[in-house]
N, CA and C of each residue as an Amber inpcrd file, in Angstrom:
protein
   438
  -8.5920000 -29.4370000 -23.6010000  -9.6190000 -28.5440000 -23.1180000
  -9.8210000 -27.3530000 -24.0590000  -8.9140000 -26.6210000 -23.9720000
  -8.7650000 -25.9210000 -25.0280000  -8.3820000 -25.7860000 -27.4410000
  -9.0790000 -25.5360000 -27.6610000  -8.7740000 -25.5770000 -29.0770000
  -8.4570000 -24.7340000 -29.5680000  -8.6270000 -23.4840000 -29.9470000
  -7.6560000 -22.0300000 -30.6270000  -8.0480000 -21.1650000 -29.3040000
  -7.2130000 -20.6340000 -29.1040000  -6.7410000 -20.0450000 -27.9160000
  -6.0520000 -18.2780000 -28.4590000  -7.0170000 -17.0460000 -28.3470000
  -6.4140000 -16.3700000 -29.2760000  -5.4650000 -15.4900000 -28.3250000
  -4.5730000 -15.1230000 -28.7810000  -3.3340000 -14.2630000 -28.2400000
  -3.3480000 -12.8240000 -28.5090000  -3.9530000 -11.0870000 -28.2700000
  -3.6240000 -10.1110000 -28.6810000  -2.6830000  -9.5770000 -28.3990000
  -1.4230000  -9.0380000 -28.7270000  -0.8140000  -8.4680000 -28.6200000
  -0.7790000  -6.9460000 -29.1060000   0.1440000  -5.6820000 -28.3010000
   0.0140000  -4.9230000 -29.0870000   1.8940000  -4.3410000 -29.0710000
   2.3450000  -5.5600000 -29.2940000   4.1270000  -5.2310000 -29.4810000
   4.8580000  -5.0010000 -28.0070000   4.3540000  -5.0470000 -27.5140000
   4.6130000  -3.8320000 -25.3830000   5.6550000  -5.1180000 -25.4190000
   5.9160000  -5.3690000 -23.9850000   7.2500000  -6.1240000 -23.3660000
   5.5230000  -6.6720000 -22.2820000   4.3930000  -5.7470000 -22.1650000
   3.3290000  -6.5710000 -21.2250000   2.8430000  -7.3420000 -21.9360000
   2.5460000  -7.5850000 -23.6300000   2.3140000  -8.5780000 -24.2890000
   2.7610000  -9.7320000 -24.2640000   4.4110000  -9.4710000 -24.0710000
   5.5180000 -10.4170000 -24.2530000   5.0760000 -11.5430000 -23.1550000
   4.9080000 -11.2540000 -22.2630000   4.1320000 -12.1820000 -21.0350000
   3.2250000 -12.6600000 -21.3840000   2.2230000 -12.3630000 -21.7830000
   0.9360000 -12.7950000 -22.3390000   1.0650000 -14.0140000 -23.1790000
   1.8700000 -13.8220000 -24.2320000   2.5730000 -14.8390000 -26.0470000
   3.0550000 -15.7730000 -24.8570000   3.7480000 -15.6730000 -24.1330000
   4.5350000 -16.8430000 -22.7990000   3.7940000 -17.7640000 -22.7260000
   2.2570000 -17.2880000 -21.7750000   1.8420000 -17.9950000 -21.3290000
   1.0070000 -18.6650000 -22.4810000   0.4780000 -18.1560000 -23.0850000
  -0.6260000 -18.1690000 -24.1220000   0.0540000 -19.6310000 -25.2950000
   1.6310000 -19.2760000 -25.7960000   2.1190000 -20.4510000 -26.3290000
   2.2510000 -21.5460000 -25.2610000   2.5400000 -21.5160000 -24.2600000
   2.5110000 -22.7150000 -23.0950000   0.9690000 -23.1250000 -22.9540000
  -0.0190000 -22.4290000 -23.0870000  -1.3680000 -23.3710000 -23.2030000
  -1.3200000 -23.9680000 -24.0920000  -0.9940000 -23.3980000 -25.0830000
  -1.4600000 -23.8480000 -26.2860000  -0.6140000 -25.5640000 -26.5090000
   0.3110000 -25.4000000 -26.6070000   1.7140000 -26.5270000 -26.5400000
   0.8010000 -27.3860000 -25.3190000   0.3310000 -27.3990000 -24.4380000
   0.0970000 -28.0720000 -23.5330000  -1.3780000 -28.8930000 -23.9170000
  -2.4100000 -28.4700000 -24.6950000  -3.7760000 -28.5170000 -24.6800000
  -3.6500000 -28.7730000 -26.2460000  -2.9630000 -28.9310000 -26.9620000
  -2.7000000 -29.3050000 -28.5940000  -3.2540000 -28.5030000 -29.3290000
  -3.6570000 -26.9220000 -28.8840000  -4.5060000 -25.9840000 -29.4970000
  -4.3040000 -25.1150000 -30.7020000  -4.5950000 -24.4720000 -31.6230000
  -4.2160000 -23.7350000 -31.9440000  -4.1860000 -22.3870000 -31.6660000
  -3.2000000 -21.6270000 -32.4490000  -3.0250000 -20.4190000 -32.2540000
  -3.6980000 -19.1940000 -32.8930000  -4.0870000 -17.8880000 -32.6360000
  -4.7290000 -16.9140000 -33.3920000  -3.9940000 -15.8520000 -32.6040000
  -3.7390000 -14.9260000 -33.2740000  -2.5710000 -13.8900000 -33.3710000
  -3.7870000 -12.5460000 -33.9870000  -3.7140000 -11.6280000 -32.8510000
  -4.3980000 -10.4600000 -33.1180000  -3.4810000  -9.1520000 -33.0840000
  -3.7800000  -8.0180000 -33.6530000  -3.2050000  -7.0600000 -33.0250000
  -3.9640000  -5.9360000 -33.7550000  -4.5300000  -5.2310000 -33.1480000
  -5.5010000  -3.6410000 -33.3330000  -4.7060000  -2.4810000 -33.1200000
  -4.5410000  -1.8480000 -34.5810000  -4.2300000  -0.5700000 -35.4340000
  -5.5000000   0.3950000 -35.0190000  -4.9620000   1.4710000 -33.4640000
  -6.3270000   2.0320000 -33.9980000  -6.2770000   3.3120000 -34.9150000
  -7.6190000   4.2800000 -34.7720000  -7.9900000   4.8610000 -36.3140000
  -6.9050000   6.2130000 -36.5390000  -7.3670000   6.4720000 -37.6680000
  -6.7510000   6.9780000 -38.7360000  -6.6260000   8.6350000 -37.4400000
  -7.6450000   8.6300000 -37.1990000  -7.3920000  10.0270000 -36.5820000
  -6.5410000  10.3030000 -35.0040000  -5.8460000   9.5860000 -35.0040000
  -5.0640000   9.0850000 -33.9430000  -3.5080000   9.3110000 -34.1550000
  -2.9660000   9.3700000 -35.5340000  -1.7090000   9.0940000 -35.9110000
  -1.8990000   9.8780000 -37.2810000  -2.7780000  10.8570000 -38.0110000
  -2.2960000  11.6370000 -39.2150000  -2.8840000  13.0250000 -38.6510000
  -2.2380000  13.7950000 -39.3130000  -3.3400000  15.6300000 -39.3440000
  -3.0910000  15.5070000 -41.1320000  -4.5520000  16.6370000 -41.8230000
  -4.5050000  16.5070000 -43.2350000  -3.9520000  17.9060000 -43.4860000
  -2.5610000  18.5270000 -42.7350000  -2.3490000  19.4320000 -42.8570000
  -1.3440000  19.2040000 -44.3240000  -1.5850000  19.6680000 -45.5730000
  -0.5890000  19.6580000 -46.2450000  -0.8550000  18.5090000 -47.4530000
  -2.1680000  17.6190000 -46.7740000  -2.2330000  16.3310000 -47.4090000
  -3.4660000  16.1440000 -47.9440000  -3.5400000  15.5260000 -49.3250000
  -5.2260000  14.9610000 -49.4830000  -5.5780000  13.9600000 -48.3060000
  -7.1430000  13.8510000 -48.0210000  -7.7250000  12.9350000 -47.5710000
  -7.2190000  11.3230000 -47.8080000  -7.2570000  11.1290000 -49.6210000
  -6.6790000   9.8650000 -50.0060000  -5.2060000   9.6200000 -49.6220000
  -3.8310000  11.2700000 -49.7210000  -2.3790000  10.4860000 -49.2280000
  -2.5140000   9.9760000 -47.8140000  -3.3080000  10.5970000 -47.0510000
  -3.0990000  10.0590000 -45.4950000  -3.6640000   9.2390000 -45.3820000
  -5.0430000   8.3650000 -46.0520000  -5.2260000   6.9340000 -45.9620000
  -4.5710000   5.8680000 -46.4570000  -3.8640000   6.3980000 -47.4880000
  -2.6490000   5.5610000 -48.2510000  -1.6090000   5.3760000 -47.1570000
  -0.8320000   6.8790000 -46.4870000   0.2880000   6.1740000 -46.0230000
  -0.1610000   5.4730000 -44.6010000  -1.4270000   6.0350000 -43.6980000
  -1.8700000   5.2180000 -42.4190000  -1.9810000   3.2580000 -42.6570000
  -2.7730000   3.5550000 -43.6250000  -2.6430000   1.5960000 -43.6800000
  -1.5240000   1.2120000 -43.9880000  -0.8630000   1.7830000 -45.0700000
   1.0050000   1.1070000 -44.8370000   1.7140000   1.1570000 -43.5880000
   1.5950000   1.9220000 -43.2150000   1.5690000   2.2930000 -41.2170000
   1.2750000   1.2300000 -40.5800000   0.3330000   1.2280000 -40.7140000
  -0.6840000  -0.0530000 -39.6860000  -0.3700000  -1.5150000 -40.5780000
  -0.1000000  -1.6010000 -41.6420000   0.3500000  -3.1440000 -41.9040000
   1.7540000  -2.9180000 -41.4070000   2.7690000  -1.9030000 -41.3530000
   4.1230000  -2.3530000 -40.7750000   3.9020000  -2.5040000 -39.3990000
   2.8240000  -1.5070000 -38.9560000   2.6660000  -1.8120000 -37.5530000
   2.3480000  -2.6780000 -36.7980000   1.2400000  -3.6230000 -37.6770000
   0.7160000  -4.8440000 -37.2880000   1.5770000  -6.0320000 -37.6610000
   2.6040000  -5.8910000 -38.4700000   3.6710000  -7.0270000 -38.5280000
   4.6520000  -7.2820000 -37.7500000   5.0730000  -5.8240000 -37.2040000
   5.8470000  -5.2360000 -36.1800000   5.6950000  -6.0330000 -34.7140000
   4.3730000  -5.8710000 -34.1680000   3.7170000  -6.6200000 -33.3430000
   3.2140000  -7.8270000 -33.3490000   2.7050000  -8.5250000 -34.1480000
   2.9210000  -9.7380000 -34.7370000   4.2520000 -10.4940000 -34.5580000
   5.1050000 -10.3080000 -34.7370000   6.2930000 -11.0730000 -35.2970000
   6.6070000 -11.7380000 -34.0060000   6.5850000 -11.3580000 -32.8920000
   7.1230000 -12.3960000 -31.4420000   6.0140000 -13.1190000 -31.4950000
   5.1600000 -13.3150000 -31.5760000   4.2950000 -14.1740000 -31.3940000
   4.5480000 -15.0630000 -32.5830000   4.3530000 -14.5920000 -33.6400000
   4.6040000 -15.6680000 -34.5000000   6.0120000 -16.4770000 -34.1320000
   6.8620000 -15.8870000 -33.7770000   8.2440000 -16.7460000 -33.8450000
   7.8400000 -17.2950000 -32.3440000   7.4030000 -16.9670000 -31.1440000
   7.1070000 -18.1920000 -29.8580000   6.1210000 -19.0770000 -30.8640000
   5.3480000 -18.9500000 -31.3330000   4.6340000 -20.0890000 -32.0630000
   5.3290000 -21.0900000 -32.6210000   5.8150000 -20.5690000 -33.0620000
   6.7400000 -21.9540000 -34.7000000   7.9530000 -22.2430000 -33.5870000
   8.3940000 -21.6400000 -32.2790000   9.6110000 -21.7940000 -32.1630000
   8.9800000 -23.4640000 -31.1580000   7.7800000 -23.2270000 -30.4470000
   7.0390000 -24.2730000 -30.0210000   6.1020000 -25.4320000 -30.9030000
   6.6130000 -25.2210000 -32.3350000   5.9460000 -25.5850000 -33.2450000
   4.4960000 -26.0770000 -33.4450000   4.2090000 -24.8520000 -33.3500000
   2.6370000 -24.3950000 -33.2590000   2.5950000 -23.1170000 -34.6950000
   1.9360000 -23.0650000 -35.8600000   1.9710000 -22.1540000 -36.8120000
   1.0000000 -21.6010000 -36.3310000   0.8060000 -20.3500000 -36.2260000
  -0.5000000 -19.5200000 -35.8700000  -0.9200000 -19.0020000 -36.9460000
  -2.2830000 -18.5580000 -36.8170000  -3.0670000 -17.8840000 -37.1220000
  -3.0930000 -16.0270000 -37.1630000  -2.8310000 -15.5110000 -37.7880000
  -2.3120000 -14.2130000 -37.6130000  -2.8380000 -13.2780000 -38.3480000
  -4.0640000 -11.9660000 -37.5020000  -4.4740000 -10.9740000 -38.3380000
  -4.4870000  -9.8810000 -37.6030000  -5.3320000  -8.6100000 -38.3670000
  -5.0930000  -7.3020000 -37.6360000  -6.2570000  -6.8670000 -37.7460000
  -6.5970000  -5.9420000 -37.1430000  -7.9940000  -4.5660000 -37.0750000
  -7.0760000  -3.9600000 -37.3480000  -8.1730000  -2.8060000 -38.1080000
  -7.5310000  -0.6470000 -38.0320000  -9.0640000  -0.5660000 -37.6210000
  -8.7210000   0.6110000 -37.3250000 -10.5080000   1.2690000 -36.7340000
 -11.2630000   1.3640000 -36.3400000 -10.9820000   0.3080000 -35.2830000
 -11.7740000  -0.3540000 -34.4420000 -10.9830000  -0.1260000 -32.9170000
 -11.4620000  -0.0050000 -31.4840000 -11.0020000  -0.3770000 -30.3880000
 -10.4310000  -1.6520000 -30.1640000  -9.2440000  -1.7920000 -29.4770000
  -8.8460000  -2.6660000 -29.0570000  -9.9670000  -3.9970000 -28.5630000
 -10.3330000  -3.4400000 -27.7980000 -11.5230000  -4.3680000 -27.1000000
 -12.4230000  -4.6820000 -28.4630000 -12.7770000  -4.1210000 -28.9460000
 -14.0660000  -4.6320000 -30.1070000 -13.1870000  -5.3370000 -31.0350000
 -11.7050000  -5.0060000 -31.1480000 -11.0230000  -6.5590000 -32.2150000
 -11.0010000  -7.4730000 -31.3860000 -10.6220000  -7.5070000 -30.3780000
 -10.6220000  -8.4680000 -29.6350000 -11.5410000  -9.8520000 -29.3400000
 -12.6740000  -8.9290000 -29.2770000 -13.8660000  -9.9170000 -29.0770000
 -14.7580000 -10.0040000 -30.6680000 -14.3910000  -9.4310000 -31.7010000
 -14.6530000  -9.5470000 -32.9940000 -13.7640000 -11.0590000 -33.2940000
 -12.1250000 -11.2440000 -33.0130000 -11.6020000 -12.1660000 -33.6050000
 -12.4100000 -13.4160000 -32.9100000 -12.6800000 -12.8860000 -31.6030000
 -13.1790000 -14.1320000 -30.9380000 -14.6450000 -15.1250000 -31.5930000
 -15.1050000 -13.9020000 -32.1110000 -16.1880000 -14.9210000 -32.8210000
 -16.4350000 -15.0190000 -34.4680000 -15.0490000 -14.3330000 -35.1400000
 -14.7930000 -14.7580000 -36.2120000 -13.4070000 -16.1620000 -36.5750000
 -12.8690000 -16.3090000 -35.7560000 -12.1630000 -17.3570000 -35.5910000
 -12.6150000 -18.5350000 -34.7350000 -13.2800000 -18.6800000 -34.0120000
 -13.7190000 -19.6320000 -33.1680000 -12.9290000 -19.6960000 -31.8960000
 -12.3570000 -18.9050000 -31.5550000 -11.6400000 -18.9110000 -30.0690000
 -12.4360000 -19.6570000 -28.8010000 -11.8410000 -20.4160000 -28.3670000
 -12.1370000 -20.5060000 -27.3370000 -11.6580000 -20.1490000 -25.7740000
 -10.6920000 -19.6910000 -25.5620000  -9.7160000 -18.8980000 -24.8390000
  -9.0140000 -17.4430000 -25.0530000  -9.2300000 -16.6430000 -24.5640000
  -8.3010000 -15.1590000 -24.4760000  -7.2570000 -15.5580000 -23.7270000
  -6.0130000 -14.9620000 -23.8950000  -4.5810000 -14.5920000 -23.4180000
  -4.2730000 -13.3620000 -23.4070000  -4.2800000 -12.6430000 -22.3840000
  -3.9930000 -11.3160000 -22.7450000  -3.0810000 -10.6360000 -21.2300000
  -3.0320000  -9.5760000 -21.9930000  -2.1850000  -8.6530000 -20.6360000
  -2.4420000  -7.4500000 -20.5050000  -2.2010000  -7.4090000 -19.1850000
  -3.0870000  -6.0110000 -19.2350000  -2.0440000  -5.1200000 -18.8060000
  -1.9320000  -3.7000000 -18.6520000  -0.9850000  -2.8680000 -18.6760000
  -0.6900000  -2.3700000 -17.0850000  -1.9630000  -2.5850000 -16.6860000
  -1.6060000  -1.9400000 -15.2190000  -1.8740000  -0.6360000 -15.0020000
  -3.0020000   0.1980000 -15.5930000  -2.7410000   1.4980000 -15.2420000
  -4.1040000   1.7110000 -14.3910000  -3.4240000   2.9360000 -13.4230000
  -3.9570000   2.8030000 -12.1350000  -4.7360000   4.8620000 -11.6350000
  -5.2660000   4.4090000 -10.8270000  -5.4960000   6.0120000 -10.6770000
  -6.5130000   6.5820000 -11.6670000  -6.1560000   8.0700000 -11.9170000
  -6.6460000   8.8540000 -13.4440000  -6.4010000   8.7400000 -14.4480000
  -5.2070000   7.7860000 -14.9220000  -5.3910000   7.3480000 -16.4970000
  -6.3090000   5.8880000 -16.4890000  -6.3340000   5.4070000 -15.3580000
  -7.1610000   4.1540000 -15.8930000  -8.6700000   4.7340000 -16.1650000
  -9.3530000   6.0110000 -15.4390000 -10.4930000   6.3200000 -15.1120000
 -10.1340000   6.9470000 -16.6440000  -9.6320000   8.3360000 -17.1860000
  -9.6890000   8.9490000 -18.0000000  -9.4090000   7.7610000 -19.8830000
  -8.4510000   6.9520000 -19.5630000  -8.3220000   5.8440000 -20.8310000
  -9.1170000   4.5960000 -20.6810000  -9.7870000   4.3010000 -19.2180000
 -10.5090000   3.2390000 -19.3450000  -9.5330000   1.9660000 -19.3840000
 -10.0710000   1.1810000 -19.1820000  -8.7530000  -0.5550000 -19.2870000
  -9.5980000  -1.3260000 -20.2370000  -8.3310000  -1.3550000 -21.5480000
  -8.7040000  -2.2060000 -22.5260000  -9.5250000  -4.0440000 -22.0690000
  -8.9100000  -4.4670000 -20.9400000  -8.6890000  -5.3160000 -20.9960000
  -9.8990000  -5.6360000 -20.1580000 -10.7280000  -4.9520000 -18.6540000
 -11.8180000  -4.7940000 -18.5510000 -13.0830000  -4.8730000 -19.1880000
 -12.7520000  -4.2120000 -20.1880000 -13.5980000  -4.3160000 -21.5450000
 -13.5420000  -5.4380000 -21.5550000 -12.5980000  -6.1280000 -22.5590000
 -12.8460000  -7.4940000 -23.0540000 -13.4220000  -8.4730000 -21.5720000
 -13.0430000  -8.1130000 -21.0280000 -13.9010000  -9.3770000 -19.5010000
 -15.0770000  -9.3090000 -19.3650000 -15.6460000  -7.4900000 -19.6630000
 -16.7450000  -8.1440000 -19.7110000 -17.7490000  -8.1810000 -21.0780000
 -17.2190000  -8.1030000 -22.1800000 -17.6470000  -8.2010000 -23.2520000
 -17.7080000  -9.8640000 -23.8460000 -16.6440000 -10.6450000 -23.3600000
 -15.8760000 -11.6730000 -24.0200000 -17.1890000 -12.5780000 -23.7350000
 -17.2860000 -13.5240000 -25.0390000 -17.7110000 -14.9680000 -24.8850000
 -17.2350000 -16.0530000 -24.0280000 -15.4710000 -15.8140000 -24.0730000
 -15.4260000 -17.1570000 -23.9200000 -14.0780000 -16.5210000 -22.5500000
 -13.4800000 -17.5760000 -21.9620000 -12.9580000 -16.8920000 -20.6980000
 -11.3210000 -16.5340000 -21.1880000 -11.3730000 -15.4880000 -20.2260000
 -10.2180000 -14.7090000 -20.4130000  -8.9120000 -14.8320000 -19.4980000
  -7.9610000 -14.9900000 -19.9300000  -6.4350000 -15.3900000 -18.3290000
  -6.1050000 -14.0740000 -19.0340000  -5.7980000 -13.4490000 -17.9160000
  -5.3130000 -11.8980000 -17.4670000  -3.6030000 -12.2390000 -17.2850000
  -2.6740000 -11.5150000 -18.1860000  -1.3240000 -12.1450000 -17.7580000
  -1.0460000 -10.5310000 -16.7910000  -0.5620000 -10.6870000 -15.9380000
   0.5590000  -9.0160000 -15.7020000   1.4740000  -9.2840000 -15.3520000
């Protein structure tokens, strides 16, 4: 039923659920795998107090590639450990939700796997739910892990 089936993670232990289920479709439906994870922007994680413009874009993307390997890496190892090789890339600069549904129609996904965090009250109203977003942005259908 399924053919690449993409997985975002963003490193959490709520991801970790997500890679679960997401390698068990996949293993089940002979699919492949696509491995996301969104670095967001630069102005989130530097101040240019002290720094050129160019050192803090230099050291943020070394940042965000350790960061995105960082998060990456369980997924890749449930993949190969189900021997399934995935597919594995990153956003910077972008919202979660807009990599999300970017990989979806630059890879050919046909399935989301994802997890959502659970937040409830005034941070869900004040941060919004990543994962809302993608439901109702997404092409193709989405399994909600929590």
């Amino acid at each position: 039923m399924y053919k690449n089936i993409l997985i975002p993670t963003d490193g959490s232990d709520f991801s970790d659920k997500a890679i679960s289920h997401g390698v068990a479709l996949a293993k089940l439906h002979g699919a492949k795998i696509t491995g996301i994870t969104v670095v967001t922007g630069l102005h989130e994680h530097a101040s240019l107090e002290g720094h050129t413009l160019d050192d803090v874009q230099t050291d943020f993307k070394a940042l965000s590639e350790n960061h995105a390997k960082s998060a990456l890496e369980p997924l890749a190892a449930a993949a190969r450990a189900a021997g399934i090789e995935p597919d594995l890339h990153y956003f910077r600069n972008v919202t979660p939700h807009e990599g999300i549904v970017m990989a979806v129609k630059n890879h050919g996904c046909d399935l989301i796997v994802m997890s959502t965090h659970a937040r409830r009250g005034i941070s869900a109203m004040l941060l919004g739910n990543e994962t809302q977003k993608v439901i109702a942005d997404s092409p193709v259908p989405v399994l909600v892990v929590r």
